[in-house]
VEXFISE-298915 format. One record per residue (C-alpha): residue number from 1; residue in one letter; chain; x, y, z. Coordinates in nm, 2 decimals, always signed. Example, Ala and Ser with C-alpha at 12.3 -4.5 7.8 and 13.67 -1.06 7.14 Angstrom:
2
[1, 'A', 'A', [+1.23, -0.45, +0.78]];
[2, 'S', 'A', [+1.37, -0.11, +0.71]];
END
This chain:
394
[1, 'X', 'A', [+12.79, +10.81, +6.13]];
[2, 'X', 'A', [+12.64, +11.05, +6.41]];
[3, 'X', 'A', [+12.47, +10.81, +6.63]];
[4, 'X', 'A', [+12.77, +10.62, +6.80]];
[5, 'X', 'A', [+12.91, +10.93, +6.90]];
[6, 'X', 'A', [+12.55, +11.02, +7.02]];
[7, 'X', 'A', [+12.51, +10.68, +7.18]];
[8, 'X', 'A', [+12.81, +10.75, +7.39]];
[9, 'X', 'A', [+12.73, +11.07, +7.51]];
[10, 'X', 'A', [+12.37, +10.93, +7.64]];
[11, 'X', 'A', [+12.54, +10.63, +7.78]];
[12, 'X', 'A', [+12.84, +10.88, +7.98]];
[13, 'X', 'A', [+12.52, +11.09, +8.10]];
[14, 'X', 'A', [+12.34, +10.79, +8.22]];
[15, 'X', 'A', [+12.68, +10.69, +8.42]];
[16, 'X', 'A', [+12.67, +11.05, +8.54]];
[17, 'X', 'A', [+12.39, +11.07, +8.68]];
[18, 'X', 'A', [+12.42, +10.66, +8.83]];
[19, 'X', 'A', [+12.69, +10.82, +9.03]];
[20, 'X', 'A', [+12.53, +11.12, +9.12]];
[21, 'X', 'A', [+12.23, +10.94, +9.24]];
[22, 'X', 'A', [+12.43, +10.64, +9.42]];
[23, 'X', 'A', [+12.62, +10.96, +9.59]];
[24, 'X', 'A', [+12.30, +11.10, +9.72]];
[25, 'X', 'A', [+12.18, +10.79, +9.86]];
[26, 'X', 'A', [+12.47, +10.72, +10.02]];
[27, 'X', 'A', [+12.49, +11.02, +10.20]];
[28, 'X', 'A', [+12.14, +10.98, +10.35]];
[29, 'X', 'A', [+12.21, +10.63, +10.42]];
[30, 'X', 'A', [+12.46, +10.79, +10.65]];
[31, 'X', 'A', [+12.19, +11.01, +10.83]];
[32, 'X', 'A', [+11.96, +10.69, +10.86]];
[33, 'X', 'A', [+12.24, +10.47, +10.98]];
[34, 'X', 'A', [+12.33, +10.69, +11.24]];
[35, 'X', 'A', [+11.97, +10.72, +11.35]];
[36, 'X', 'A', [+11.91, +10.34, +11.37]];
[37, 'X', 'A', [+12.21, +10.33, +11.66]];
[38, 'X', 'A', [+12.07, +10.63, +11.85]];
[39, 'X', 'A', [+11.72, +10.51, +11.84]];
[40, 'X', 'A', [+11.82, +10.18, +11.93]];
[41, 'X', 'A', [+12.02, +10.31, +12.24]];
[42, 'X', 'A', [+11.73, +10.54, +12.33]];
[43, 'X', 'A', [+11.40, +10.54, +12.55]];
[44, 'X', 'A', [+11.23, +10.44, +12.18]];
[45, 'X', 'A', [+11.49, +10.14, +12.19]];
[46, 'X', 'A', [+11.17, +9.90, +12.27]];
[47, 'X', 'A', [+10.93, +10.06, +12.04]];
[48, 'X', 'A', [+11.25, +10.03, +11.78]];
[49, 'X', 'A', [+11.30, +9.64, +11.83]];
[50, 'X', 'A', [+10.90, +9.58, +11.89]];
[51, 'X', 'A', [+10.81, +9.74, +11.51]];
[52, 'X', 'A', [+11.05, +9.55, +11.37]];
[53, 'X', 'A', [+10.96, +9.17, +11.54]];
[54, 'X', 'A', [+10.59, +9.27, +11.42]];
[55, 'X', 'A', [+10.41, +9.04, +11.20]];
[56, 'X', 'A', [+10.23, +9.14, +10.89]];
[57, 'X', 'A', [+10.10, +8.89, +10.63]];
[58, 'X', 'A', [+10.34, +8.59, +10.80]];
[59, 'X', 'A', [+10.60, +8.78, +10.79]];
[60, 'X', 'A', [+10.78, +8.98, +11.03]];
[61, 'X', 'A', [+10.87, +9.34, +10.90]];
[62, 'X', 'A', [+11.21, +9.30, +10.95]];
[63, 'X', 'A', [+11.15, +8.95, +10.73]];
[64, 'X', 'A', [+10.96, +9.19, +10.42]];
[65, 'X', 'A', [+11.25, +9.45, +10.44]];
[66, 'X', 'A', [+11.54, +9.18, +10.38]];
[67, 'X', 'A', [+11.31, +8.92, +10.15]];
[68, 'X', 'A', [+11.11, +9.11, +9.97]];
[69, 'X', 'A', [+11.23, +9.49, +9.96]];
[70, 'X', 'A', [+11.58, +9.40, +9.93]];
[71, 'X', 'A', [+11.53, +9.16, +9.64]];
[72, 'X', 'A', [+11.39, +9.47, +9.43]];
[73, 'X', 'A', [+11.75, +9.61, +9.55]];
[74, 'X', 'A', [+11.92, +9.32, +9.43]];
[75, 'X', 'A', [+11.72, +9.37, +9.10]];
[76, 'X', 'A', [+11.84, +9.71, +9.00]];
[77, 'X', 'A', [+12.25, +9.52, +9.11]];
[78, 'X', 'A', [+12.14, +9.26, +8.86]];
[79, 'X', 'A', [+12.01, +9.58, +8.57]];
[80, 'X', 'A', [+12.33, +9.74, +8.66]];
[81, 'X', 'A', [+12.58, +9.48, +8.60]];
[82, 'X', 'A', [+12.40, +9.37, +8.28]];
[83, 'X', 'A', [+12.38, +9.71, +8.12]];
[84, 'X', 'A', [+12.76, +9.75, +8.19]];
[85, 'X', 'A', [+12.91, +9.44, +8.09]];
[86, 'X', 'A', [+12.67, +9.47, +7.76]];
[87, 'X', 'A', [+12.72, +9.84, +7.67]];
[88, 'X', 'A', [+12.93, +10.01, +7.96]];
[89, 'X', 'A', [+13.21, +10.09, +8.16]];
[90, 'X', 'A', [+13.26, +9.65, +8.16]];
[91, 'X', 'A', [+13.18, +9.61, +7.83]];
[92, 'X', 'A', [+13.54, +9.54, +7.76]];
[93, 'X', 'A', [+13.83, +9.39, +7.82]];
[94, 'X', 'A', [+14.06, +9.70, +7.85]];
[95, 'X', 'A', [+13.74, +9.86, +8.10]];
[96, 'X', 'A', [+13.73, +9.58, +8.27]];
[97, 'X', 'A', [+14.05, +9.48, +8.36]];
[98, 'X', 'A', [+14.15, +9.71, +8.64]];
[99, 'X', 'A', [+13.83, +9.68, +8.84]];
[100, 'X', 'A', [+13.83, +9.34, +8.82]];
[101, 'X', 'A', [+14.20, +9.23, +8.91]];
[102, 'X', 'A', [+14.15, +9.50, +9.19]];
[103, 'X', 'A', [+13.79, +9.34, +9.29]];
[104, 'X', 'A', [+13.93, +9.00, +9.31]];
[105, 'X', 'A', [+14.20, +9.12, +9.55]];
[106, 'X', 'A', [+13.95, +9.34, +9.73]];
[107, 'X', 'A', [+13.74, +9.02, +9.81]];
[108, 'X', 'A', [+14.00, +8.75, +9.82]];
[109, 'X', 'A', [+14.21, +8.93, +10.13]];
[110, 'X', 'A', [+13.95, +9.05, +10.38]];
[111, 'X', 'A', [+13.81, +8.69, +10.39]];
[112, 'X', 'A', [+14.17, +8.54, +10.43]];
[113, 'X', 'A', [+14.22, +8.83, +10.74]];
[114, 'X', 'A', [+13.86, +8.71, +10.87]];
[115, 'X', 'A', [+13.94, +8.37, +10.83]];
[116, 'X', 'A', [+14.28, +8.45, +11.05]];
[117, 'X', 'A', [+14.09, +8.53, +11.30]];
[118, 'X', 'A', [+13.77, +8.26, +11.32]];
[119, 'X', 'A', [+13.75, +7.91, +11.31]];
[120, 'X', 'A', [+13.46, +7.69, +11.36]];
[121, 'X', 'A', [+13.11, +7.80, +11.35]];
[122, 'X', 'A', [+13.22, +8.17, +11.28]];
[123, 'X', 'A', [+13.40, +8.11, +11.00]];
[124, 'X', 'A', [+13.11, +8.10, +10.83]];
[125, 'X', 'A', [+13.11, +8.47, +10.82]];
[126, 'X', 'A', [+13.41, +8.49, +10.58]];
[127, 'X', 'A', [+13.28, +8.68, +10.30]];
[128, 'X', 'A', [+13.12, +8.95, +10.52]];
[129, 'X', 'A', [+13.39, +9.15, +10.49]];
[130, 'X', 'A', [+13.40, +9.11, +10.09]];
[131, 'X', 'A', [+13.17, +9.33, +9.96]];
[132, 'X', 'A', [+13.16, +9.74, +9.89]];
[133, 'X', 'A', [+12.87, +9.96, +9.96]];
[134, 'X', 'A', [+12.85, +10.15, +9.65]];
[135, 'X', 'A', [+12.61, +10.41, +9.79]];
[136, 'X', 'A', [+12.83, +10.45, +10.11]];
[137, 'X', 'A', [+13.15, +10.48, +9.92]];
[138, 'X', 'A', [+13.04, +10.69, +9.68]];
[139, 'X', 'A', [+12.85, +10.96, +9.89]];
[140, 'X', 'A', [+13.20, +10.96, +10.11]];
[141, 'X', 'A', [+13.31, +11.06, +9.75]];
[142, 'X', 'A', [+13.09, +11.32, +9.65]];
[143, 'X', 'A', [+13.17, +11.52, +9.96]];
[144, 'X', 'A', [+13.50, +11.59, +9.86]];
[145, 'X', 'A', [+13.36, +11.80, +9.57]];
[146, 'X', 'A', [+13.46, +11.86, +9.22]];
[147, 'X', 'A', [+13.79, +11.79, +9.22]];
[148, 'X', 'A', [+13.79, +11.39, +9.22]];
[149, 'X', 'A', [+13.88, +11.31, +8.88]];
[150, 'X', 'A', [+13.58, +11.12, +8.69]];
[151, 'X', 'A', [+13.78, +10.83, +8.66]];
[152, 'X', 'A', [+13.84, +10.77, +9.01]];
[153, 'X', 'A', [+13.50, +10.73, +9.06]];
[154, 'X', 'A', [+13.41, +10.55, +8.73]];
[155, 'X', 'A', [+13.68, +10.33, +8.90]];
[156, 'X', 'A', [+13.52, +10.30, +9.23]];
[157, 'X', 'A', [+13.16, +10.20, +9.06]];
[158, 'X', 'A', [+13.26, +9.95, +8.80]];
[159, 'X', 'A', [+13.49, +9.78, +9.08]];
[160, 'X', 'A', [+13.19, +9.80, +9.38]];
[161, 'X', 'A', [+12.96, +9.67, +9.10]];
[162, 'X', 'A', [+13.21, +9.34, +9.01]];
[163, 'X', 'A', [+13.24, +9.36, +9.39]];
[164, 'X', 'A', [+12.81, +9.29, +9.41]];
[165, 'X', 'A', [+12.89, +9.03, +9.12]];
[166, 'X', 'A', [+13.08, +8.86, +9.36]];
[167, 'X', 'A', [+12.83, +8.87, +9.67]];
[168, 'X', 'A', [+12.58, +8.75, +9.47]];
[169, 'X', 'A', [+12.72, +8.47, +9.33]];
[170, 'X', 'A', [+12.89, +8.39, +9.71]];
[171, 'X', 'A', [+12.51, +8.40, +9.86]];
[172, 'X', 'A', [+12.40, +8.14, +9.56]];
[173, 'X', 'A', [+12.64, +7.90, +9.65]];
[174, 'X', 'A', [+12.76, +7.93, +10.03]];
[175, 'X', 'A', [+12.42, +8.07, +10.24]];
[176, 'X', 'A', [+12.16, +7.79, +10.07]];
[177, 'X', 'A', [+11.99, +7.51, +10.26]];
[178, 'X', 'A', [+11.71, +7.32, +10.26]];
[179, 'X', 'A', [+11.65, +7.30, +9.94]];
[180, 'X', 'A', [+11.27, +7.26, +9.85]];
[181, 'X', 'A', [+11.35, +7.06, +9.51]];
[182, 'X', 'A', [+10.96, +7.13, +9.40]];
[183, 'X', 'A', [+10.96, +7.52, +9.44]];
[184, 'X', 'A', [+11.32, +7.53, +9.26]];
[185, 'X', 'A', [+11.23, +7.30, +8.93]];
[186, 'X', 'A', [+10.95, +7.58, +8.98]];
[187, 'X', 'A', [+11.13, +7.84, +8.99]];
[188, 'X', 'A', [+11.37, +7.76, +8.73]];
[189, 'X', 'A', [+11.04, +7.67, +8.48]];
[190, 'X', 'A', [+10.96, +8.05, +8.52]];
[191, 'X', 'A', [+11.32, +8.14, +8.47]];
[192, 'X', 'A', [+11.32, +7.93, +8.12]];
[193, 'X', 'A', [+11.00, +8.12, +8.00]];
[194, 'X', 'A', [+11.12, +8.48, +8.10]];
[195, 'X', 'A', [+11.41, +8.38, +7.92]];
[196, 'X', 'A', [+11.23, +8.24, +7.60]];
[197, 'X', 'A', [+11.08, +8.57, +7.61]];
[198, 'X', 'A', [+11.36, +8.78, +7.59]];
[199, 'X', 'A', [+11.49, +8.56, +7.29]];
[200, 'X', 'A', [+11.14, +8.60, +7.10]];
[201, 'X', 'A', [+11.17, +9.00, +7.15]];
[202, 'X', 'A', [+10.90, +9.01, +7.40]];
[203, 'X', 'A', [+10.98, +9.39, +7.55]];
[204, 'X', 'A', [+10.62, +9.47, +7.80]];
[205, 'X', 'A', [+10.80, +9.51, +8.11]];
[206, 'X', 'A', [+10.46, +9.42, +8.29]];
[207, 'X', 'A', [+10.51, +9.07, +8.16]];
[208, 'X', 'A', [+10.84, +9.04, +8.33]];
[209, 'X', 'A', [+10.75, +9.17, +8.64]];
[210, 'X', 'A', [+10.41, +8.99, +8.68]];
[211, 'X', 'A', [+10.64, +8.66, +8.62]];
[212, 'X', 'A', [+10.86, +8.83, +8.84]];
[213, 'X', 'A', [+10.66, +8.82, +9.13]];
[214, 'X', 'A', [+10.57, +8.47, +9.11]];
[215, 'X', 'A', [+10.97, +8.38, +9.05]];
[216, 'X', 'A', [+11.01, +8.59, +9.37]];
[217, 'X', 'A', [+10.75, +8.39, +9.57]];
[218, 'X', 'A', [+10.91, +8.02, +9.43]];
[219, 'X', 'A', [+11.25, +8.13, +9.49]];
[220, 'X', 'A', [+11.17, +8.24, +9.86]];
[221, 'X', 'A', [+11.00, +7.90, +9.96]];
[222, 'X', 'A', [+11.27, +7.71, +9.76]];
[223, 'X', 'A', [+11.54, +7.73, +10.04]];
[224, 'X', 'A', [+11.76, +8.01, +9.81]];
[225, 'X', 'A', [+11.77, +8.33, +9.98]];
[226, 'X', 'A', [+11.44, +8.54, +9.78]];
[227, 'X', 'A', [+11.67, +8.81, +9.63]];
[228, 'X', 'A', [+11.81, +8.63, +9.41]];
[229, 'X', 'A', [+11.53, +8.62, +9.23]];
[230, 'X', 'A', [+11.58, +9.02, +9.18]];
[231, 'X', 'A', [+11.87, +8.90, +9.00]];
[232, 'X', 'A', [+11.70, +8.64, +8.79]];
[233, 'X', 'A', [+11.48, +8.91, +8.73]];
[234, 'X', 'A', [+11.73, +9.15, +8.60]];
[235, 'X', 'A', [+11.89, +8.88, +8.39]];
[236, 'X', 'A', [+11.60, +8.87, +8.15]];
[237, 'X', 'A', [+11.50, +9.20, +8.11]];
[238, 'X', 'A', [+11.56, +9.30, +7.71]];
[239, 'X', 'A', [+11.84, +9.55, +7.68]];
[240, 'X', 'A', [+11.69, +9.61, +7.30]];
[241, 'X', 'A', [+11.41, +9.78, +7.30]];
[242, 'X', 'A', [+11.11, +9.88, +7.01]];
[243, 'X', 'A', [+11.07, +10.20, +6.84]];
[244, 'X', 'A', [+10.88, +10.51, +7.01]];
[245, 'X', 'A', [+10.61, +10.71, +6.77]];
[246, 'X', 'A', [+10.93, +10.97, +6.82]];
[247, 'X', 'A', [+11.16, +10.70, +6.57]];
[248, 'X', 'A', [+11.34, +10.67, +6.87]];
[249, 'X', 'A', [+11.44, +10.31, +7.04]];
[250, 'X', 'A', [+11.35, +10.26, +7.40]];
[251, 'X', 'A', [+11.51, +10.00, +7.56]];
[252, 'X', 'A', [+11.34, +9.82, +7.88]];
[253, 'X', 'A', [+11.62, +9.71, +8.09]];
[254, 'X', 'A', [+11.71, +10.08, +8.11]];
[255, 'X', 'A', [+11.32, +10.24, +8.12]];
[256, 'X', 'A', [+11.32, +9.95, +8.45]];
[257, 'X', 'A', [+11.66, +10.08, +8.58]];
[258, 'X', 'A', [+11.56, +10.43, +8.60]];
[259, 'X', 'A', [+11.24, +10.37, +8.72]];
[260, 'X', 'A', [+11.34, +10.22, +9.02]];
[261, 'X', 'A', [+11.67, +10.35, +9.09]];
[262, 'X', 'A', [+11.53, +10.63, +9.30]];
[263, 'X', 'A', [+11.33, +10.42, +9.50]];
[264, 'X', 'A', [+11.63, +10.21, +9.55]];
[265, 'X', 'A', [+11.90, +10.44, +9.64]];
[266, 'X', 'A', [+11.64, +10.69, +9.85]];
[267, 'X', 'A', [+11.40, +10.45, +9.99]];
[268, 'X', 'A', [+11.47, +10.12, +10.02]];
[269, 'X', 'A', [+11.87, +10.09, +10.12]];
[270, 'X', 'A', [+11.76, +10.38, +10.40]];
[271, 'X', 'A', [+11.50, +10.13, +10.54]];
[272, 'X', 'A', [+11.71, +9.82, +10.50]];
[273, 'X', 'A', [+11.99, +10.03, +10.68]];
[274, 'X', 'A', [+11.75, +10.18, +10.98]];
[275, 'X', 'A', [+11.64, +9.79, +11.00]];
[276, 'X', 'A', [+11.98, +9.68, +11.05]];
[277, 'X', 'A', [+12.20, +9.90, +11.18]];
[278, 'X', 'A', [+12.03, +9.93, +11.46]];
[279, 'X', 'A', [+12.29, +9.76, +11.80]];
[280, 'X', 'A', [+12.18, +9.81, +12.14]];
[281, 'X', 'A', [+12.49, +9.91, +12.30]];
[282, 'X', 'A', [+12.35, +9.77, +12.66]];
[283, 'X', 'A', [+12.55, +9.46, +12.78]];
[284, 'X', 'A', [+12.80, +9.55, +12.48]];
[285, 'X', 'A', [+13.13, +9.65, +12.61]];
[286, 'X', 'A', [+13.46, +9.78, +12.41]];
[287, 'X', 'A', [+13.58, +9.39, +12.51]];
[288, 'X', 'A', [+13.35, +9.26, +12.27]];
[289, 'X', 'A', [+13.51, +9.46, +11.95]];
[290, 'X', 'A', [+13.77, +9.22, +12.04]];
[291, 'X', 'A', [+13.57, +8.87, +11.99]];
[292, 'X', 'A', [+13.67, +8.69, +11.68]];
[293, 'X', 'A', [+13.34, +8.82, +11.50]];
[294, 'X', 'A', [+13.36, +9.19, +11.52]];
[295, 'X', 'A', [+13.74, +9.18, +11.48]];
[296, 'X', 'A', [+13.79, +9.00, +11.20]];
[297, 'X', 'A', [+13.49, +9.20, +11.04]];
[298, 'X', 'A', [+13.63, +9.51, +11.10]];
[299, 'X', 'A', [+13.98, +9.42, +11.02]];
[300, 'X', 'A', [+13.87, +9.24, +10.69]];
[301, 'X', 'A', [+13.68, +9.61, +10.58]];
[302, 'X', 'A', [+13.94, +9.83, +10.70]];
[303, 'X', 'A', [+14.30, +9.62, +10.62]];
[304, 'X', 'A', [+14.19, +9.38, +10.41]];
[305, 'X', 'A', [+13.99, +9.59, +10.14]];
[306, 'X', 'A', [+14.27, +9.85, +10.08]];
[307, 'X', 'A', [+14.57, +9.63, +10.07]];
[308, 'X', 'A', [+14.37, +9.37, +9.83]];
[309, 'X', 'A', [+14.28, +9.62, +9.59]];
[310, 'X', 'A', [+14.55, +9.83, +9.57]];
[311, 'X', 'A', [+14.80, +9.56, +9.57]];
[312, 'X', 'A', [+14.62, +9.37, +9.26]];
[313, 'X', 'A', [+14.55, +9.68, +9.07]];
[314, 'X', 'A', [+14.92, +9.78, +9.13]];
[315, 'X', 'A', [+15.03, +9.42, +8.98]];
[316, 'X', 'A', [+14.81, +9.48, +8.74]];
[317, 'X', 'A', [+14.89, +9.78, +8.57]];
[318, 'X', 'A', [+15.25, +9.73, +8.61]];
[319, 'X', 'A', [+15.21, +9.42, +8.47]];
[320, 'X', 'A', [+15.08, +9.59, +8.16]];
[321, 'X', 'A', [+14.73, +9.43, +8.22]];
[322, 'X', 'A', [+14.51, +9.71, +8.28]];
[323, 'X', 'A', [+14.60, +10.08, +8.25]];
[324, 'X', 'A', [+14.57, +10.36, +8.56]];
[325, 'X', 'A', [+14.32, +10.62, +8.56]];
[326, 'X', 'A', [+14.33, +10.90, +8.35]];
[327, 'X', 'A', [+14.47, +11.20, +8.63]];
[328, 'X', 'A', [+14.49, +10.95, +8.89]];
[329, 'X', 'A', [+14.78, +10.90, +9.12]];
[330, 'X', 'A', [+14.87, +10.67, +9.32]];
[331, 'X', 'A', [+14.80, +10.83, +9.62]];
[332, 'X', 'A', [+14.45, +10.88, +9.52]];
[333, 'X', 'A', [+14.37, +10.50, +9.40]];
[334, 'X', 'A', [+14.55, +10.42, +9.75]];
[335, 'X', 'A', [+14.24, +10.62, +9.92]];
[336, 'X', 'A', [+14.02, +10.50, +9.73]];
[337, 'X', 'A', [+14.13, +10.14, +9.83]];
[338, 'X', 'A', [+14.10, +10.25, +10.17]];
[339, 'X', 'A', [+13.75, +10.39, +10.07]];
[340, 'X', 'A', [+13.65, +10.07, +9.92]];
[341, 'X', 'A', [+13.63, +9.96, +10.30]];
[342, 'X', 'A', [+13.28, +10.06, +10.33]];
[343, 'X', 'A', [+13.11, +9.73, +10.34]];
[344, 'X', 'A', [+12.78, +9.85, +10.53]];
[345, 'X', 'A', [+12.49, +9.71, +10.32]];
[346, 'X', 'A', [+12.58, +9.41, +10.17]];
[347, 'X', 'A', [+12.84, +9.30, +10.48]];
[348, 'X', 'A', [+12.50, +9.38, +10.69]];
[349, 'X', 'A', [+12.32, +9.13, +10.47]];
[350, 'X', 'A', [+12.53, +8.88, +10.42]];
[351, 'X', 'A', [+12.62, +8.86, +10.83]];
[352, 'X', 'A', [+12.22, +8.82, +10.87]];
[353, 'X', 'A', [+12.26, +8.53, +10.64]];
[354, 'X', 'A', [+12.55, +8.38, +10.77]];
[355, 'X', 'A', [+12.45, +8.40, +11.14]];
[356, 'X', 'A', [+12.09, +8.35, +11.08]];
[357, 'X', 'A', [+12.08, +8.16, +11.42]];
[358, 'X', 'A', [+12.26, +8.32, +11.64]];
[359, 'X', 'A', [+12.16, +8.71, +11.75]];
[360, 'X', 'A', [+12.45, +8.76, +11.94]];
[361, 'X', 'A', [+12.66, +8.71, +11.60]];
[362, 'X', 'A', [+12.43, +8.92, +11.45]];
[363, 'X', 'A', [+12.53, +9.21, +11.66]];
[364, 'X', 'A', [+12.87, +9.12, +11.65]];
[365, 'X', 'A', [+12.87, +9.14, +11.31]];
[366, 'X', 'A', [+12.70, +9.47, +11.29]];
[367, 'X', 'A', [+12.98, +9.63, +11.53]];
[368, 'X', 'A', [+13.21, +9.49, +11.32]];
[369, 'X', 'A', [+13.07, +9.62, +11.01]];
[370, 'X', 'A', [+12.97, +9.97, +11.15]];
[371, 'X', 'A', [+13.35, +10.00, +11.27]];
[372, 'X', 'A', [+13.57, +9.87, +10.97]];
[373, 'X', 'A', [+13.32, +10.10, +10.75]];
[374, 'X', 'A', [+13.36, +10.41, +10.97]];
[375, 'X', 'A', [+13.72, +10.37, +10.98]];
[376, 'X', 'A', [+13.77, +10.34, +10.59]];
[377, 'X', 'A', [+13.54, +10.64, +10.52]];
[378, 'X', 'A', [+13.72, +10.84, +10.76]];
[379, 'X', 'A', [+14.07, +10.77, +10.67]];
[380, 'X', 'A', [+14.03, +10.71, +10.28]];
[381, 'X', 'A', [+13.85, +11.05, +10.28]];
[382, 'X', 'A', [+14.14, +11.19, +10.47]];
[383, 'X', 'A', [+14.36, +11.07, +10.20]];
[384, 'X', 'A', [+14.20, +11.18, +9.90]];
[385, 'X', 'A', [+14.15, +11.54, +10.06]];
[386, 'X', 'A', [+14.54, +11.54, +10.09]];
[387, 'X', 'A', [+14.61, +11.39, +9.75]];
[388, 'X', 'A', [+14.35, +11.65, +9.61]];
[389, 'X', 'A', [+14.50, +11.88, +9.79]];
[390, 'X', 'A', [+14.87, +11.82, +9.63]];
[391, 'X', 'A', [+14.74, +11.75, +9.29]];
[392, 'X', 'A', [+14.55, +12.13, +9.29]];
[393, 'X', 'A', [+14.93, +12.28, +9.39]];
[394, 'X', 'A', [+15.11, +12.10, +9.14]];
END
């Protein structure tokens, strides 16, 4: 009779510290972000662009930090959502209603406001403004100290992680060509056999990743972008694990998670965001925040992300089909909304993949981003501190 209770207290810590750590990374994804732009408007500005058009192995290293670091990113989504919808905060109905009406209104709107303002080629770039930067979001969070109540940001997390559900399954299906039919019946063979050993209770994690890599390199010549393969990955990985010499059962989806977590949220997102956030400013002027690109970006982000969420998760629960927050109000899911605005890393990625061909959209994009994100963390932290502020007078 003890070890449910016990289970749920090691699976609340693990959340715990998830947020804590997301928090942490976010915050110096901040410092890095902010050094990208000054470096890139800088005397180093050459050196800056120079490193990252520089070819190693075939590849440039702006080519291995999208490709091949960010698919170990998109890994640890893929770990992420899996352990949640199997034993976490979306392992149910009830848990998951809420984030996911709001993350459906959160993704639906800013592409509709995007889509308002480009037509043609650019509309390509609709679902740039769909996604939330957990790490960003978060650490905008955390700075506001104690006083947020846990399930705001339980909230914030379960929805940003439905939100990455989303991008995923939007890069599958809408940035794809050229398929190389070969390298994906390839790629899909692998697949079968990492599945076929999760069914047989295969649990070395060396097995998976070694199969892994060779996924990774199969998927990236097949024509689909080469982190989804991260999410293949992550899709296989055993949640069940065997028995220690302690008695106790180690499971290898969560051994992988931790493992790499760090090196996720303190490593890698900084270097994909000093790649990529990165905008000469030269030959930019304030007219350009008012092309189609960076306006509809930033518009999507900052409008479009709080009036989606918080208008589904207010249908929602009055509806009766999900409940609020425990010690939430209103006010403080409203800022939240607002907060969920941050689209920095995966809006980054996904304009890269929508604009592949075009530079100049590239940069647009990334003023776009860089704008709609500041403005959300800046205002939906201003809310919160007030609603904090009110809720500690009451």
């Amino acid at each position: 009779m003890t070890t449910k209770p016990s289970r749920r207290i090691r699976l609340t810590s693990s959340f715990r510290s998830f947020i804590e750590s997301e928090a942490s990374g976010g915050i110096i994804l901040m410092v890095v972000a902010a050094l990208a732009l000054i470096i890139a408007n800088s005397p180093f500005s050459e050196w800056y662009f120079g490193l990252l058009k520089t070819y190693v192995g075939g590849l440039s290293i702006l080519h291995w930090v999208n490709d091949a670091l960010m698919a170990v990113f998109f890994l640890l989504v893929g770990l992420e959502i899996k352990r949640e919808m199997i034993s976490g905060q979306l392992s149910s109905w009830s848990r998951r209603a809420l984030p996911g009406f709001a993350a459906v209104g959160g993704m639906l709107v800013p592409a509709l406001i995007f889509l308002a303002f480009n037509q043609g080629e650019t509309a390509r770039g609709w679902a740039i403004p769909s996604a939330t930067d957990i790490a960003f979001s978060l650490g905008v969070l955390s700075l506001l100290g104690s006083r947020v109540p846990l399930s705001l940001k339980v909230f914030l997390t379960a929805l940003a992680i439905i939100d990455d559900l989303g991008a995923v399954i939007i890069i599958a299906l809408f940035y794809t060509e050229g398929l190389n039919i070969p390298a994906v019946a390839g790629a899909a063979a692998i697949f079968i056999i990492l599945m076929g050993m999760n069914r047989f209770g295969i649990v070395r994690l060396w097995a998976y990743l070694i199969l892994g890599v060779i996924l990774w390199i199969l998927v990236f010549k097949s024509g689909i972008h080469a982190t989804i393969a991260g999410v293949l990955l992550a899709l296989t990985i055993p949640m069940r694990g065997s028995r220690t010499e302690e008695g106790t059962t180690e499971s290898p989806l969560l051994k992988l998670e931790h493992a790499i977590q760090p090196w996720v949220g303190f490593a890698i997102v900084p270097i994909f965001g000093f790649a990529n956030a990165g905008v000469s400013f030269s030959g930019v002027s304030l007219s350009n925040l008012a092309d189609p690109v960076p306006l509809g970006v930033a518009a999507g982000l900052f409008f479009g992300k709080q009036i989606g969420i918080f208008a589904f998760a207010y249908l929602a629960i009055k509806s009766r089909l999900a409940e609020r927050p425990a010690g939430a109000s209103w006010f403080q899911i409203y800022g939240v909304s607002i907060l969920c605005g941050i689209g920095f890393t995966m809006s980054l990625f996904i304009g890269l993949l929508a604009y592949a061909n075009s530079p100049l959209l590239q940069d647009e994009t990334k003023l776009g981003v860089l704008l709609g994100s500041l403005l959300s963390a800046l205002v939906g932290a201003f809310f919160l501190r007030l609603s904090l502020g009110r809720s500690s007078k009451a």
